[in-house]
Each structure stands twice: as structure tokens, then as C-alpha cells.
Residue frames relative to the residue before (quaternion, step in Angstrom):
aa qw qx qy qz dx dy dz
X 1.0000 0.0000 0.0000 0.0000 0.00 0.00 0.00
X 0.4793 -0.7279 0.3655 0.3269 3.76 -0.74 0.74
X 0.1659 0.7738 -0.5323 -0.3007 2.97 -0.63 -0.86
X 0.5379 -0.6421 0.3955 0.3766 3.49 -1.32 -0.03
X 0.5424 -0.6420 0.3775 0.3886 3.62 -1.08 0.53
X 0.8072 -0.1745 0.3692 0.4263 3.21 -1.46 -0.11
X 0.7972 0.3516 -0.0792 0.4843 3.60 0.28 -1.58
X 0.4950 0.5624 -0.3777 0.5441 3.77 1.55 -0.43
X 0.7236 0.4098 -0.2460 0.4979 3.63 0.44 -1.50
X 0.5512 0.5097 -0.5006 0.4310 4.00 0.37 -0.11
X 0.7158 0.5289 -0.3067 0.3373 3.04 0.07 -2.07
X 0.7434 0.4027 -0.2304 0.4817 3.90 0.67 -1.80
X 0.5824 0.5107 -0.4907 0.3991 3.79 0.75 -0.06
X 0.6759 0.6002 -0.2915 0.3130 3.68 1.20 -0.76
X 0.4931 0.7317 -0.2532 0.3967 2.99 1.76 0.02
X 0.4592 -0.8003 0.2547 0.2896 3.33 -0.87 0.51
X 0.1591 0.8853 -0.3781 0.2192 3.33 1.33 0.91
X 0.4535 -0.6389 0.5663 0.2558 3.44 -1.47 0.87
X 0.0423 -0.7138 0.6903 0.1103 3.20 -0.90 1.21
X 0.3968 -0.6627 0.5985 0.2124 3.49 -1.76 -0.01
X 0.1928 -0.8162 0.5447 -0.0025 3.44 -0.64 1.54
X 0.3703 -0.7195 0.5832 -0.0717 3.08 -0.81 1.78
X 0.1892 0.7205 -0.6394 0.1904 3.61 -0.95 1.50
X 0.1528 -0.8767 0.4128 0.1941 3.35 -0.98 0.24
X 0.7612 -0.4413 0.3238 0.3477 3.27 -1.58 1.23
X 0.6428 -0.3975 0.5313 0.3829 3.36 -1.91 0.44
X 0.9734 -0.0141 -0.1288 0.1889 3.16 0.38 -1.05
X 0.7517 -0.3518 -0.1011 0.5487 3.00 1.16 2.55
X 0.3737 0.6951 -0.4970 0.3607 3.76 1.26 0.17
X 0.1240 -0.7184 0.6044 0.3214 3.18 -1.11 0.17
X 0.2028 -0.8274 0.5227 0.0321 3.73 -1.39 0.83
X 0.0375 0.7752 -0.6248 -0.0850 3.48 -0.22 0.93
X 0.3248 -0.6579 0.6656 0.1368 2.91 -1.87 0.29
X 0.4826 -0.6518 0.4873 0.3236 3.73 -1.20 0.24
X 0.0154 -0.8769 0.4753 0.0695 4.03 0.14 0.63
X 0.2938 -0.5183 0.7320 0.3306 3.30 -1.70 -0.22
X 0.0493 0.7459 -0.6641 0.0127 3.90 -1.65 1.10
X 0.2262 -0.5606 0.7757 0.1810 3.03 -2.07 0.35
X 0.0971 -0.6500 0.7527 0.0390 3.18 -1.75 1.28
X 0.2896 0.6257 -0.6979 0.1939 3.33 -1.55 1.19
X 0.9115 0.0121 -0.0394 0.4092 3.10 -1.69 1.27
X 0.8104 -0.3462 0.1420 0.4508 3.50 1.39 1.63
X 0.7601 0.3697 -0.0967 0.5255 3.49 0.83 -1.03
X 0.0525 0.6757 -0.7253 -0.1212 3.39 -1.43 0.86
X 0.0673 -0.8464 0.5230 0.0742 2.13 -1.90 0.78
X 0.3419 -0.8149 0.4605 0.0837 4.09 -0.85 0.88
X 0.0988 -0.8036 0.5646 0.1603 3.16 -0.77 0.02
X 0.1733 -0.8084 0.5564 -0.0825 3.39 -1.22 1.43
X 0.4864 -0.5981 0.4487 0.4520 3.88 -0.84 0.28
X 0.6565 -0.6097 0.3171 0.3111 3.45 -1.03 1.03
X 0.5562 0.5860 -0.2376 0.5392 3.59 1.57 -0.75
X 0.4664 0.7247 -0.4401 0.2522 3.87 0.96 -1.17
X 0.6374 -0.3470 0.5237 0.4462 3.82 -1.54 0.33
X 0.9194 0.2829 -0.1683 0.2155 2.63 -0.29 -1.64
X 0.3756 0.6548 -0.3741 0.5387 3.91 1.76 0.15
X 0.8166 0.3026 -0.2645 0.4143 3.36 0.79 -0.98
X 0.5476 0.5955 -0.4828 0.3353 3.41 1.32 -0.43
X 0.5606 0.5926 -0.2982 0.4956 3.56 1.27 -1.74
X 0.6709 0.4330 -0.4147 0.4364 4.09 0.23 -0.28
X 0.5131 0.6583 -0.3595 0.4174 3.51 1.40 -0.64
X 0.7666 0.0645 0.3591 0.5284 2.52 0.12 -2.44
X 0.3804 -0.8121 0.4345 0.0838 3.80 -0.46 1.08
X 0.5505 0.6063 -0.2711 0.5058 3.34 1.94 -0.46
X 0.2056 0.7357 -0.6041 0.2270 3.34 -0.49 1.75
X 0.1987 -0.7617 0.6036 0.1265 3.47 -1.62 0.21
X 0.3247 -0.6692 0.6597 0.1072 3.46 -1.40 0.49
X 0.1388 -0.7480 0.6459 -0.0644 3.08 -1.17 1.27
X 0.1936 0.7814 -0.5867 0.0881 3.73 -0.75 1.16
X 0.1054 -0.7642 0.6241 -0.1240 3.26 -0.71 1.87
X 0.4297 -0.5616 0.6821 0.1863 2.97 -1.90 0.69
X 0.2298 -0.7601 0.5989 0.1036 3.67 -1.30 0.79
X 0.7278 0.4723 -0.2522 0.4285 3.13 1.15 0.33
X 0.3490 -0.5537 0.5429 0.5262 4.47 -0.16 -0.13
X 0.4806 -0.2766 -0.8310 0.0440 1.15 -1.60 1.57
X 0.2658 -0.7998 0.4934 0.2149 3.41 -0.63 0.23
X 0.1254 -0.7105 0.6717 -0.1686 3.70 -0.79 1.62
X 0.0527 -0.7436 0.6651 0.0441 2.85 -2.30 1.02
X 0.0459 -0.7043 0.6856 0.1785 3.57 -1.67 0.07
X 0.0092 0.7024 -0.7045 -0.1014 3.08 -1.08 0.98
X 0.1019 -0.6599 0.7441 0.0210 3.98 -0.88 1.02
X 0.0031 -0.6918 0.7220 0.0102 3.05 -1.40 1.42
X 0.2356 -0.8293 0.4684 -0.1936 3.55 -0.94 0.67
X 0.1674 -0.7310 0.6047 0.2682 3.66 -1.23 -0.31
X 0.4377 -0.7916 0.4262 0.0150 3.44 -0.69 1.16
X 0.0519 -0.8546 0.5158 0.0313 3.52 -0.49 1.10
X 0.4209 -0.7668 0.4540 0.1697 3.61 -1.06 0.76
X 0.1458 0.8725 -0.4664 -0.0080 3.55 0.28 1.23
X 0.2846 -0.8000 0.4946 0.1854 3.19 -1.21 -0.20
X 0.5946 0.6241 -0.2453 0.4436 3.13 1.76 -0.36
X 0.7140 0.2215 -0.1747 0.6408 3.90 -0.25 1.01
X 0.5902 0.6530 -0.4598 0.1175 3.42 0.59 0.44
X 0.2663 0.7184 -0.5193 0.3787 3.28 1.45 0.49
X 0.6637 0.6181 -0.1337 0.3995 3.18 1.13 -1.86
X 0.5992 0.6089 -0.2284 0.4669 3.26 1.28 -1.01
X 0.7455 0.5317 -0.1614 0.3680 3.25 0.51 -1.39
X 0.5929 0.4732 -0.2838 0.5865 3.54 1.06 -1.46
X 0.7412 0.4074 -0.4105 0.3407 3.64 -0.16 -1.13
X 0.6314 0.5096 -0.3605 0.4601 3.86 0.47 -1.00
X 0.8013 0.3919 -0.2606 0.3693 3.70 -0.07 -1.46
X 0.5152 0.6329 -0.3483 0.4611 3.59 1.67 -0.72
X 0.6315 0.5292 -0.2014 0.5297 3.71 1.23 -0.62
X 0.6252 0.3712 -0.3134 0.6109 3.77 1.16 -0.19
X 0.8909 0.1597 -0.0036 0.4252 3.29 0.13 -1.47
X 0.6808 -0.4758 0.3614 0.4237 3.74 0.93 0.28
X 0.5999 -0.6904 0.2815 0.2902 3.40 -1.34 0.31
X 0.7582 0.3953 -0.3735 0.3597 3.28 1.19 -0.10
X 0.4169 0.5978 -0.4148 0.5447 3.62 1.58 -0.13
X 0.6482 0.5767 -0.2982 0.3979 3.59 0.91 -1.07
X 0.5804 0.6547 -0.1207 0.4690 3.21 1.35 -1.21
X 0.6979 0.4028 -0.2036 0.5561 3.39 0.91 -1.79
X 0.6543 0.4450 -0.4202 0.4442 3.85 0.31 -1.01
X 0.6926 0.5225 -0.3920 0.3060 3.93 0.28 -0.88
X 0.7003 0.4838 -0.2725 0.4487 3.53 1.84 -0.71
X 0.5568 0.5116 -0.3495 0.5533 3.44 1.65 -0.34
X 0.8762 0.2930 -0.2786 0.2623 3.48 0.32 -0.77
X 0.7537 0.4543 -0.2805 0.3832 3.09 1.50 0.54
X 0.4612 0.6237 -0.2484 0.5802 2.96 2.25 0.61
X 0.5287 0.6502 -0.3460 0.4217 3.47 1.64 -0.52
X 0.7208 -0.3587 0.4517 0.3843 2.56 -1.65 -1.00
X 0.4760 0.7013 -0.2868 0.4464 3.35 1.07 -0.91
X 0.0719 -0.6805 0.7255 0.0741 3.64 -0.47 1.35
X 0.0499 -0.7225 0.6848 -0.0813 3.67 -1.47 1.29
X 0.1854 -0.6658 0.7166 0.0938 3.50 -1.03 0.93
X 0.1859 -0.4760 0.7978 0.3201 3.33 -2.03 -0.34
X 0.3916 -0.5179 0.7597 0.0354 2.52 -2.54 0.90
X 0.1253 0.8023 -0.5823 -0.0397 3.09 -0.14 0.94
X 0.3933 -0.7094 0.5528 0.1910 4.27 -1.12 1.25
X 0.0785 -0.6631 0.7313 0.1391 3.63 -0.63 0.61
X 0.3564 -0.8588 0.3663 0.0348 3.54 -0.42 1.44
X 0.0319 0.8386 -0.5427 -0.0359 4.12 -0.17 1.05
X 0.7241 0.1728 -0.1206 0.6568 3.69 0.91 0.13
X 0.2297 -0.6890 0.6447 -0.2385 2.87 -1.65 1.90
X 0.2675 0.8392 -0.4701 0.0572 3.30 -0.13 0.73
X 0.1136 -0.8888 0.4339 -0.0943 3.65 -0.51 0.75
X 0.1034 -0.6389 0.7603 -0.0550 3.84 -1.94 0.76
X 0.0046 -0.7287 0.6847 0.0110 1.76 -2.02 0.80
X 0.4340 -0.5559 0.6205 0.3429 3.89 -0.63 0.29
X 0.4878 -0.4520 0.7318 0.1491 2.73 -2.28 1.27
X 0.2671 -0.5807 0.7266 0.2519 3.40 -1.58 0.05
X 0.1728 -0.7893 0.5815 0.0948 3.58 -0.45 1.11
């Protein structure tokens, strides 16, 4: 089975792709969610409403994972498992830098001043990552 290198798994993490963040329930479910992330220097990180499942699951239990798939051939994965920390500090910083990666920098910009000036209490989750696992399709 392939997998991608080191320098494969960066590059495709810098993409703007929906990944799907895996936490689990008080009572032992697992729950994923669909997310926007930023990977850098080992650590992803998301941001969620302070109330969210998945906020409360990570306050439970720190044991989460990150799925990022391609839906198209070739067809590639990352799974990043990890422990998960609720933060609140830098999250202005947080916000702009992720959403700037979906939607550009000034929408990115504009959401980081709405959504952190509102009402809307929002935390990051940030994953200090200990397992990496990965694919890749062959072109045939």
C-alpha cells in the first residue's frame, strides 16, 4: 500500500480541503464533524463554538482524529490522530488564518472580525499530533 512522504502529507494538508474531526461521546460514541483546518509545525488546528459536541467531547476526552480525503482519482489520505487542547488565546488569529485558506484573505479577514466580535462564543481546538497515517493511488 503506498503512502505519501513526509513532504507529500505537508504540501496536501495545505490545501483547502474539508476534513472530518472524529471525537468521542460521553457515552463512548464516536462523533465526527465536517471542519475547516490549519496544519503547521505538527499541530492542527480548528475552530468550533465553545458549546459544540465536539468542544465538549475534547473537554471530556482529548483523544481525537482528523480525517482528510480526496473524492476524486487519484485518491489520497491523512489520518492525524492526537490529543486535543481547548484554547482560547489567539483566536482572532486563529480564525482569520484558517477561513483565509477557504475563502481568501479579505472575506477571511472580514469573517475573523465578525466572528470574534459577535456574539458567537468560539474556541480553537488545537491537535498536538502522535500518529499520521496515509495513501495514496498509483496512476495506472
Amino acid at each position: 500500500m503506498p503512502r505519501l512522504t513526509p513532504q507529500e502529507i505537508d504540501a496536501y494538508l495545505e490545501g483547502p480541503h474539508v476534513a472530518h474531526f472524529a471525537s468521542i461521546r460521553e457515552d463512548g460514541t464516536p462523533h465526527i464533524s465536517p471542519v475547516w483546518y490549519q496544519w503547521a509545525d505538527g499541530k492542527v488546528t480548528v475552530v468550533s463554538g465553545d458549546s459544540a459536541v465536539k468542544t465538549r467531547n475534547v473537554r471530556r476526552n482529548p483523544k481525537v482524529a482528523i480525517s482528510v480525503a480526496t473524492d476524486e482519482w487519484p485518491y489520497q489520505y491523512v489520518i492525524l490522530e492526537g490529543n486535543a487542547t481547548v484554547r482560547s488565546d489567539n483566536l482572532r488569529e486563529a480564525v482569520r488564518s484558517i477561513f483565509s485558506r477557504y475563502e481568501g484573505d479579505e472575506r477571511g479577514e472580514q469573517d475573523a472580525t465578525e466572528l470574534t466580535e459577535g456574539d458567537q462564543k468560539l474556541v480553537a481546538i488545537e491537535i498536538d499530533v502522535g500518529r499520521v497515517l496515509s495513501w495514496k493511488g498509483i496512476d495506472q
